[in-house]
N, C-alpha and C positions, 0 to 999 in steps of 0.2 A: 504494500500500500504506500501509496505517495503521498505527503501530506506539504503543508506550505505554511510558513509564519509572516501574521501579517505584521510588522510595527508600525506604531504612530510614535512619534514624537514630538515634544513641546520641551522647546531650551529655556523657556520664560520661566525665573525660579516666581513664587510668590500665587501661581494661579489658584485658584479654590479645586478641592477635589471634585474627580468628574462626577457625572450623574452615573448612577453604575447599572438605569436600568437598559443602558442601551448592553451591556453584557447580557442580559437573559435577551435581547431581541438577537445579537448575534448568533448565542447557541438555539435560535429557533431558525435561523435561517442556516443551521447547519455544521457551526463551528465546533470542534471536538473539546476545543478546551481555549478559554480568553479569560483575560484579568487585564488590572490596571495598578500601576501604584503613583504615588508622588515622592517625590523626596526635593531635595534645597535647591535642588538646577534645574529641575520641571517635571511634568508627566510621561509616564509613558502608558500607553494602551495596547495589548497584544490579542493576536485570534489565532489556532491552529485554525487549519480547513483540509479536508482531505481532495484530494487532486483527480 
């Protein structure tokens, strides 16, 4: 099986955390596994999908 990692990133430190419901709309459209975190240099957002 093939799968593919999607990232987002934001270099903006300071943003407010994301809204995490768009995680449950991603593993509805299919994603095997996505999360998000923050820390001092900014966010980042992740999605597995299989290929």
């Amino acid at each position: 099986m093939t799968r593919a990692l999607i990232v987002a990133l934001s270099h903006r430190p300071g943003l407010a955390v994301a809204d995490t419901a768009v995680l449950a709309e991603l593993t509805s459209l299919g994603a095997v596994s996505c999360g998000t975190d923050t820390a001092k240099d900014g966010r980042r957002m992740w999605a597995v999908i299989d290929l």
